[in-house]
C-alpha positions in Angstrom: 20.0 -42.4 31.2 18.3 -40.1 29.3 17.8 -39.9 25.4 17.5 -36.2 23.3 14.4 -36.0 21.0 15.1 -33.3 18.6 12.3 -31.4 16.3 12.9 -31.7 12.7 15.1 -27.9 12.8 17.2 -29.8 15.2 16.2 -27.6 18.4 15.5 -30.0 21.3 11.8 -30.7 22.1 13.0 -33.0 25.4 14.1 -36.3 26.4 12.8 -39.4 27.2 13.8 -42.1 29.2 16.3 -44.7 27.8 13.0 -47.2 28.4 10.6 -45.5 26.6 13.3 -44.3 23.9 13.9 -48.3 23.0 10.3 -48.4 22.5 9.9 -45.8 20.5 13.2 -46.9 18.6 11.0 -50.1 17.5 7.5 -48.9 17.1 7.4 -45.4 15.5 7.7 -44.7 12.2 8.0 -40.6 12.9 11.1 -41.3 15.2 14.8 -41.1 13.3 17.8 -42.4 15.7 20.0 -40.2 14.9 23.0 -41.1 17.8 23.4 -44.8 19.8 24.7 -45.0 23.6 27.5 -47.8 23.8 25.1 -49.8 26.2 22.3 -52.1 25.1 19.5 -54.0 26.9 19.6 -57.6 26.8 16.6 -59.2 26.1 15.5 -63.1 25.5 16.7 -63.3 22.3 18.4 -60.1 21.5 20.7 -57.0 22.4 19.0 -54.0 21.2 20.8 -50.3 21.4 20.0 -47.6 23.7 19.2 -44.6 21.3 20.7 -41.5 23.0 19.3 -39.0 20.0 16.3 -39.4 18.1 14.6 -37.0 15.6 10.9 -36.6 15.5 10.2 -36.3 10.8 6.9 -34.4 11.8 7.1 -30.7 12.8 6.4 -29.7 16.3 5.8 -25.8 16.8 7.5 -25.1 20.1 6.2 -22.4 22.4 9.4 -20.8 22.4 8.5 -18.4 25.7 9.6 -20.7 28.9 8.1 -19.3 32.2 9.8 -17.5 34.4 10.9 -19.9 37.3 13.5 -20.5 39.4 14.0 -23.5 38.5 14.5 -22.0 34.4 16.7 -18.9 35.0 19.1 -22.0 37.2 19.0 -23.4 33.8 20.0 -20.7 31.7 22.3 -19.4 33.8 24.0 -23.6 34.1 23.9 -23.7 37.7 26.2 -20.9 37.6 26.6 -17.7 40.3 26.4 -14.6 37.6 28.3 -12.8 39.8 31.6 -15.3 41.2 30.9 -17.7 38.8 30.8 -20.2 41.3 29.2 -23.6 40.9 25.6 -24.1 42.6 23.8 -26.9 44.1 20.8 -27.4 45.7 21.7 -26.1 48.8 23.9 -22.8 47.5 21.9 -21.1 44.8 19.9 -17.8 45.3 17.7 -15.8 42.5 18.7 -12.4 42.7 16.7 -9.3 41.0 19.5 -7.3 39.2 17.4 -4.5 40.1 16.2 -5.0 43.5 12.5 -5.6 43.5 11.8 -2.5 46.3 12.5 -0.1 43.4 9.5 -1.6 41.6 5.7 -0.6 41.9 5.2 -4.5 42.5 6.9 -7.5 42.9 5.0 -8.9 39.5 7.0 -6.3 37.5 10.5 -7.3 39.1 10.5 -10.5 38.1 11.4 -10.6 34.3 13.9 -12.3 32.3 16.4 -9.9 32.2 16.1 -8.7 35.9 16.7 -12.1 37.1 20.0 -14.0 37.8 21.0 -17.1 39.4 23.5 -16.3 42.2 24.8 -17.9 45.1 23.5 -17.2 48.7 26.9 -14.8 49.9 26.8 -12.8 46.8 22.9 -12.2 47.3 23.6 -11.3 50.6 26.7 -9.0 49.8 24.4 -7.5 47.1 21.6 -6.8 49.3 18.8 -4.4 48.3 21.1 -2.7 45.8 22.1 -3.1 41.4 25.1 -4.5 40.8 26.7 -0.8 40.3 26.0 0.5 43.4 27.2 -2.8 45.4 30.5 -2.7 43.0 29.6 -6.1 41.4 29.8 -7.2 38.1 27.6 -9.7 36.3 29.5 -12.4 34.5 27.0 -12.1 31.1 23.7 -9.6 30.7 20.8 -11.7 31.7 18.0 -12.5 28.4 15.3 -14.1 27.8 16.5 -17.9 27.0 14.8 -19.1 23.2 14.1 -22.7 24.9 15.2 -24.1 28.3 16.2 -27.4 27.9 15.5 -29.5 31.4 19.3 -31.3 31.9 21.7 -30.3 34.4 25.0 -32.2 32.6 25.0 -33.2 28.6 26.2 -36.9 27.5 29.0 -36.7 24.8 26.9 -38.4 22.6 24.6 -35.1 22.5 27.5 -33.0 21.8 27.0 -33.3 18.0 23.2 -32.1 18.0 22.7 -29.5 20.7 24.5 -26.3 21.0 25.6 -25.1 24.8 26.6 -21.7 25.2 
């Protein structure tokens, strides 16, 4: 169980675990639970609330340019083959260079934001070494450079509220 800790303009700055979350529900006077969970920890004397969003009151300047990783563009993309819309997983998904990366003085130059998409393993192959146009593909959504990348694969309910999801 993970809890949301959002900046004070409401854009996500991570999460925490439902541990450390209780103890910074108690001990910090910066922190603003904003949102509960329904479970609680039992303790000795006590049931105390699992915060699922908190707000940090003191301003936290993001560095709104994520890296370029696999593991990001699976992220903004939701685990989602641009081209079938598929569901990945672990063992299905693919990066694939919109613009194959032998048209490219370098690989270092292919591998931008908008030239990379996350695709599963039998649409990279039907791809191949060829754009979308030439292999008569479609991409589901032009790919961008994401303004955060926010590291959760499913959202609790109780996030719903304070997050946008595309």
């Amino acid at each position: 169980m993970r809890t949301l800790i959002l900046n004070t303009d409401f854009l996500p700055l991570g999460t925490v675990s439902h541990k450390r979350a209780v103890v910074l529900d108690l001990n910090n006077p910066h922190i603003t639970t904003l949102s509960y969970y329904d479970k609680t920890i039992k303790s000795e004397r006590d049931d105390i609330a699992i915060p699922a969003v908190m707000l940090y009151n003191k301003y936290v300047k993001i560095k709104l340019d994520p890296p370029i990783t696999k593991r990001n563009v699976l992220k903004r993309d939701q685990m989602t083959c641009q081209y079938c819309s598929s569901s990945l997983s672990n063992s299905t998904y693919s990066i694939d260079h919109v613009i194959p990366t032998s048209r490219f003085k370098n690989r270092k130059e292919s591998n931008s934001w908008d030239n990379m998409v996350a695709c599963c393993k039998d649409c990279n192959k039907t791809k191949a070494d060829r754009t979308p146009k030439e292999a008569g593909m479609k991409l589901l959504k032009p790919p961008k450079k994401p303004r955060y990348v926010l590291d959760c694969t499913s959202i609790p309910d109780e996030w719903k509220d304070f997050i946008k999801t595309p």
